[in-house]
C-alpha positions as CSV (number, residue, x, y, z in Angstrom):
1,X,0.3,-0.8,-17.1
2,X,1.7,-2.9,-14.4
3,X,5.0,-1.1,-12.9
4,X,7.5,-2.7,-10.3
5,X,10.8,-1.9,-8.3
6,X,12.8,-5.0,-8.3
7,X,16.8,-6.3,-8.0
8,X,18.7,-9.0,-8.9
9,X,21.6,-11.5,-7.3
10,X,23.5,-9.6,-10.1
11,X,22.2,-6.3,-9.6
12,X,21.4,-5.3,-6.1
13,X,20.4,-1.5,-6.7
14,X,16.6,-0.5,-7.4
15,X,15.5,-1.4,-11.5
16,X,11.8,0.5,-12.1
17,X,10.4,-2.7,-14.4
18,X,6.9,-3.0,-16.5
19,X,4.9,-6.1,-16.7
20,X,4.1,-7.3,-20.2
21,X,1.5,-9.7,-20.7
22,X,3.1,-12.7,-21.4
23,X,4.9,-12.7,-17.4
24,X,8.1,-11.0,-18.4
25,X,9.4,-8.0,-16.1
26,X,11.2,-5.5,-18.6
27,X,13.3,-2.5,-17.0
28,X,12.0,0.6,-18.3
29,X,15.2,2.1,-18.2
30,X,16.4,-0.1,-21.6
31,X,13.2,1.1,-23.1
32,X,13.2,4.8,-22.7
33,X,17.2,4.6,-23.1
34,X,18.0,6.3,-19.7
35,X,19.0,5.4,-16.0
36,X,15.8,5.1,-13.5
37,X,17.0,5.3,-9.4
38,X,13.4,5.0,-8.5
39,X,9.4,4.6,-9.1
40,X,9.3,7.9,-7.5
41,X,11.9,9.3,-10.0
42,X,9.8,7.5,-12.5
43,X,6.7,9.3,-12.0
44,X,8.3,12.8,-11.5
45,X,9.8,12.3,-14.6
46,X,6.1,11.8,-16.1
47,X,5.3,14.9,-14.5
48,X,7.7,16.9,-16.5
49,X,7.0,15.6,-19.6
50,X,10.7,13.7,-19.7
51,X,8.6,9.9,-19.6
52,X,5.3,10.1,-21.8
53,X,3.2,7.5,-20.8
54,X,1.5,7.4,-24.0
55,X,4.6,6.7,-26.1
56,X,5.8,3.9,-23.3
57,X,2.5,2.2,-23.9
58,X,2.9,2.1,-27.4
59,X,6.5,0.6,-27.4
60,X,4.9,-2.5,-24.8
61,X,2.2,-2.9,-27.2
62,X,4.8,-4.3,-29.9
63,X,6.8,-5.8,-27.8
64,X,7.4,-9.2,-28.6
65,X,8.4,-12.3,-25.8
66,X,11.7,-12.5,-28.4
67,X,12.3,-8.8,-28.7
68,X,11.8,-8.2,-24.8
69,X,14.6,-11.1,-24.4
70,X,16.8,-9.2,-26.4
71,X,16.4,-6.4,-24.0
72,X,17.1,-8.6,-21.0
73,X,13.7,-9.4,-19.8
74,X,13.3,-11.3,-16.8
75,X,11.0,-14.2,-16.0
76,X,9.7,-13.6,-12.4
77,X,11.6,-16.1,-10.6
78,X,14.6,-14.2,-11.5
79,X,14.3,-10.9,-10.2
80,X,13.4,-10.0,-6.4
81,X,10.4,-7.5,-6.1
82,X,10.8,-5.0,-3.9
83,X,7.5,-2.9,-2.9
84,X,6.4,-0.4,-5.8
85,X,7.4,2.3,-3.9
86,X,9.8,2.1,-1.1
87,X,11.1,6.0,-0.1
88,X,7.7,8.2,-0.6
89,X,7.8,11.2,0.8
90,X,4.6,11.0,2.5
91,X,2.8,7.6,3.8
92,X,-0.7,8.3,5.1
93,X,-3.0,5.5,6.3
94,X,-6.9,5.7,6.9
95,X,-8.1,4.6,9.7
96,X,-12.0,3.5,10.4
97,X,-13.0,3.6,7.2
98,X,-15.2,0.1,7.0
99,X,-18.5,1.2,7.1
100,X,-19.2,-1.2,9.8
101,X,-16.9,-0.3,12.2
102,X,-17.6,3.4,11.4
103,X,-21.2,3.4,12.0
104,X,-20.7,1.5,15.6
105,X,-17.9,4.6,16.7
106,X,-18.7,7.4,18.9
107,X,-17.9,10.2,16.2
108,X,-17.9,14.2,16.9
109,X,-21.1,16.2,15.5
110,X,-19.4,16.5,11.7
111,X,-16.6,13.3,11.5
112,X,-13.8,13.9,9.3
113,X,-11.6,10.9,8.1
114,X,-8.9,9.8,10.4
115,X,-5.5,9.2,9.5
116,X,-2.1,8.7,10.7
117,X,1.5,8.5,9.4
118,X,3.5,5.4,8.4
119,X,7.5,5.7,8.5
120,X,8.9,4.1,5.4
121,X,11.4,2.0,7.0
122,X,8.1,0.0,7.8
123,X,7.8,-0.6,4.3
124,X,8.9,-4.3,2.8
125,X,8.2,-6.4,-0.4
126,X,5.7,-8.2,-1.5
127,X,7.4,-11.9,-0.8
128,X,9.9,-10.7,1.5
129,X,9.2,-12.2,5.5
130,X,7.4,-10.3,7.8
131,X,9.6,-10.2,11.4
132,X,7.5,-10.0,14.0
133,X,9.0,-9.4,17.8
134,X,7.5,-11.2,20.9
135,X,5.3,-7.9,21.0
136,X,1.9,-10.0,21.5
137,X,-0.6,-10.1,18.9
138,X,0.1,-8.3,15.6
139,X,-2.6,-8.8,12.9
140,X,-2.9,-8.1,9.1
141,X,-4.9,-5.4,7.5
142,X,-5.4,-5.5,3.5
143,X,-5.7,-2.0,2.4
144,X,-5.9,-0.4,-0.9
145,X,-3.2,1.9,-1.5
146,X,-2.7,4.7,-3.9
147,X,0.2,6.2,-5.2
148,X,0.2,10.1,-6.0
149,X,1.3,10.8,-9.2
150,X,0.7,14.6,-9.7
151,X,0.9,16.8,-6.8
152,X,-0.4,19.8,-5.4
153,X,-2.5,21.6,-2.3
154,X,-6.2,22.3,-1.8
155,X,-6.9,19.6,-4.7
156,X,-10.3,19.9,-5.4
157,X,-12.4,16.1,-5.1
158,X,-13.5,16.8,-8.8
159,X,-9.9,17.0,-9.8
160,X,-8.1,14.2,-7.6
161,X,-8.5,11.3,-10.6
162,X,-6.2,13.4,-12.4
163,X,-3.3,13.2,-9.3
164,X,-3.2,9.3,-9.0
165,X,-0.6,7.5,-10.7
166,X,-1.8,3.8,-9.7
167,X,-2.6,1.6,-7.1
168,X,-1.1,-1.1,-4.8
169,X,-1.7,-3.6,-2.5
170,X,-1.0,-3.1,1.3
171,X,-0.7,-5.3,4.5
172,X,-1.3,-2.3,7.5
173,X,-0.2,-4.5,9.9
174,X,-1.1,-3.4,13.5
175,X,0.2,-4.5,16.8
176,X,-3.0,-4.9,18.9
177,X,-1.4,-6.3,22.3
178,X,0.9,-3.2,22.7
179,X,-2.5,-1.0,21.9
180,X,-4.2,-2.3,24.4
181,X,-1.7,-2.6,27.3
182,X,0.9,-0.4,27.0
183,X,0.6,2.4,24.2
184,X,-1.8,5.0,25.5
185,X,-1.9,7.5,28.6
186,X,-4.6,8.5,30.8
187,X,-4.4,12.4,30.9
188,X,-5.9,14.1,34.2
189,X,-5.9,17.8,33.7
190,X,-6.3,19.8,36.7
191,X,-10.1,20.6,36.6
192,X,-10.6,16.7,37.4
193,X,-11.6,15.7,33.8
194,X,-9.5,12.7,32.1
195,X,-9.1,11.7,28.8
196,X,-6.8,8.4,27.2
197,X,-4.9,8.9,24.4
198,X,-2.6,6.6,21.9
199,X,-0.6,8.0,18.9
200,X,-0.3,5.1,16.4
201,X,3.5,5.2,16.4
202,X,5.6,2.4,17.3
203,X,2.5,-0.5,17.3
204,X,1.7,0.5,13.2
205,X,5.5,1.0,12.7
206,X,7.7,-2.0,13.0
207,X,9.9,-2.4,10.8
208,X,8.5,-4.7,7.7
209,X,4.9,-3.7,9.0
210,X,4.0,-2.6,5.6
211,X,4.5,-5.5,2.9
212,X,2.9,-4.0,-0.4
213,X,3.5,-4.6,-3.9
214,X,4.0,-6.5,-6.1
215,X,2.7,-3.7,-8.6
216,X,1.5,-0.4,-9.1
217,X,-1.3,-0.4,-11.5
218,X,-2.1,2.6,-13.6
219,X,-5.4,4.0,-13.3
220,X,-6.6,2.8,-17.0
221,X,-6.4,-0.9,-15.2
222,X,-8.9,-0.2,-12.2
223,X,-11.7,1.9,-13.8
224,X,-13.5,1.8,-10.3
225,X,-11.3,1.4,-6.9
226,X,-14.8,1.1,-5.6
227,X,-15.6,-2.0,-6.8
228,X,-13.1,-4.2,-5.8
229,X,-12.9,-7.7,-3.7
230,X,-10.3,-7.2,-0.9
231,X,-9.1,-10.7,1.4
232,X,-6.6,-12.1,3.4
233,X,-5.3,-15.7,4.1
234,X,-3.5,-17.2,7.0
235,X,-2.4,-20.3,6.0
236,X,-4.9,-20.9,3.3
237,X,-7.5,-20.2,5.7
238,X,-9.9,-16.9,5.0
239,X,-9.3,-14.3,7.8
240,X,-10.5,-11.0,6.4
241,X,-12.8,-10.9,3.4
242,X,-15.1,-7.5,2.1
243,X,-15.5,-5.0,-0.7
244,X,-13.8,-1.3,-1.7
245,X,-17.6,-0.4,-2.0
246,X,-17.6,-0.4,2.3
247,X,-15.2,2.6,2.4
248,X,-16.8,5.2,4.1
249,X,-14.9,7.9,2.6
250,X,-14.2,7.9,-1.0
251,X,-10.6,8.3,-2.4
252,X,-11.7,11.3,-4.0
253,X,-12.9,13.3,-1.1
254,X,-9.7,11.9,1.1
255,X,-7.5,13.5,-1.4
256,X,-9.5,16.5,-0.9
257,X,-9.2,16.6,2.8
258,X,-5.7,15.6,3.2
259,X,-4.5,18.1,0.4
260,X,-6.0,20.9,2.5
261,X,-3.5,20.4,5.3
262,X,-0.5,18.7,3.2
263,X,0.9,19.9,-0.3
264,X,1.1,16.6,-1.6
265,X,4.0,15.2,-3.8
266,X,5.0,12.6,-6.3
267,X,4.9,8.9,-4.8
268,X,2.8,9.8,-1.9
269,X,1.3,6.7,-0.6
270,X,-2.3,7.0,1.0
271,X,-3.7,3.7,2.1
272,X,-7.6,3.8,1.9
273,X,-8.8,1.2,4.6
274,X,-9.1,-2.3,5.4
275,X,-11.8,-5.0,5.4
276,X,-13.7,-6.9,8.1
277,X,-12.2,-9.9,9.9
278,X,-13.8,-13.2,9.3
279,X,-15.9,-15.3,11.7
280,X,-15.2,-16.8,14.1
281,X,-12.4,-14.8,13.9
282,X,-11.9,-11.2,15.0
283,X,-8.5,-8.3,13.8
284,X,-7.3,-9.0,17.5
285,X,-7.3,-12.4,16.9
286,X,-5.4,-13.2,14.1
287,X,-2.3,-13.6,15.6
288,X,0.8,-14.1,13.4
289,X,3.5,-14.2,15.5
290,X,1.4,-17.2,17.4
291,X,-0.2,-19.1,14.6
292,X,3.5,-18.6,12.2
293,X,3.2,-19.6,8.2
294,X,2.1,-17.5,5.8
295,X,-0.3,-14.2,4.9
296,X,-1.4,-13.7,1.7
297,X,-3.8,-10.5,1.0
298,X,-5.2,-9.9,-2.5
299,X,-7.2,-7.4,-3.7
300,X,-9.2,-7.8,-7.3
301,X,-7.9,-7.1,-9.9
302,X,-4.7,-4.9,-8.1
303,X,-2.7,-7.8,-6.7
304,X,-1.5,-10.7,-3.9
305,X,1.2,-10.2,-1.5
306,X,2.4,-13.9,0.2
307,X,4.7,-13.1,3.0
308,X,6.3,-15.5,5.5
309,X,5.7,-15.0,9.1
310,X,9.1,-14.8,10.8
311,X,9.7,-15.1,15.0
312,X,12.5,-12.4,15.7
């Protein structure tokens, strides 16, 4: 199943839609006969037994073009996506976990994945423009994202199938110049000793930092998240290109490890990692802001965002 926030010119508030296989968007509301305010309403409504999931399928499986019509389907140039989920109430983000760039780092005697928090005001559309401040280079990052579905704390790796709702796709986009030069502190304690450090606040957190979307696909449409071609495109040209397979730590254990810290909850986002940049080019290269257009990021099999590079 292929779900989907979107609005309309004549309907600006947030419709929770489903894909059906002839290119149609259907609101989900007309088909389970009760108002949706959210994805994230959506899937706690799954939780409680209010929205079967089995009974929805059904009712999409004899769906007709002519019946859907009837129910005010939409044809995609009529609706405006917005991302799948835009108000979680959590938004981790992986970081390191290419297997490349994980086996170069400097790592303590037993590594743990590291992660950092996304704001959701960060989070835009899958078509909507990217705006990008004279802030130096900023550069895409296609990620996997998952979406939590069930919740709970201490969830055991075995079990963590069981708590994902679906997947999406995810620019992280990350403002490299304003890493580098400006975001970081040099701490000198008193015994002499000095240590930098940088929080991955305000150069992961720009507004519209986060294009994802278009959908979130269920679980029974990506058997493997493992096993999936992940690229992205700056103006038709290949800039990042590499494989789910590369993640170092498997969505499974990273559900276990955050869990331990963090009760998790319906529509959690956790975006897995990113892929290699492309040679000759390198991440702190691929300079939108500089270079303008378009990035488009795909991931097999899960999705394409195409989002316009905007000068603000």
């Amino acid at each position: 199943m292929r779900l989907c926030q979107y609005d309309t010119p004549d309907s600006p508030h947030i419709h929770v839609g489903v894909h059906l296989k002839g290119g149609l968007i259907v609101d989900v509301a007309t088909l389970i006969d009760r108002p949706l305010k959210s994805m994230v309403e959506f899937i706690e409504l799954t939780n409680t037994g209010d929205i079967d999931l089995h009974v929805l399928r059904a009712k999409l499986e004899k769906l007709d073009e002519k019946e859907a019509l009837k129910l005010g389907a939409l044809t995609l140039d009529e609706l405006h996506f917005r991302a799948p989920v835009t108000e979680p109430p959590k938004f981790f983000a992986i970081a390191i976990n290419g297997r490349a760039n994980w086996e170069r780092s400097i790592k303590p005697e037993n590594p743990r994945a590291q992660y950092f928090i996304k704001l959701r005001t960060c989070i835009t559309g899958p078509f909507d423009p990217i705006e990008l401040p004279d802030i130096g280079c900023v550069g895409p990052e296609v990620e996997l994202a998952l979406i939590i579905g069930k919740g709970g704390k201490h969830i055991a790796a075995a079990d963590a199938p069981g708590h994902i709702f679906g997947y999406t796709v995810h620019n992280d986009l990350t403002a490299h110049y304003l890493r580098a030069t400006s975001e970081w502190i040099r701490l000198r304690r008193k015994d002499g000793s000095e240590e930098q450090l940088t929080y991955p606040g305000r150069w992961k957190n720009f507004d519209t930092f986060s294009p994802m979307g278009p959908f979130l696909v269920t679980p029974d449409e990506v058997p493997d998240p493992h096993r999936l071609a992940m690229d992205a495109h700056l103006n038709g040209e290949l800039v990042q290109q590499g494989h789910s397979s590369d993640f170092v730590y498997r969505i499974p254990e990273l559900i276990e490890y955050l869990s331990a810290a963090h009760t998790l909850e319906a529509g959690d986002i956790v975006s897995v990692g990113t892929v290699p940049a492309v040679e000759p080019w390198k991440m702190a290269t691929i300079d939108l802001r500089k270079y303008g257009g378009t990035i488009d990021v795909s991931i097999e099999g899960v999705g394409r965002l195409s989002n316009p590079i905007r000068a603000v």
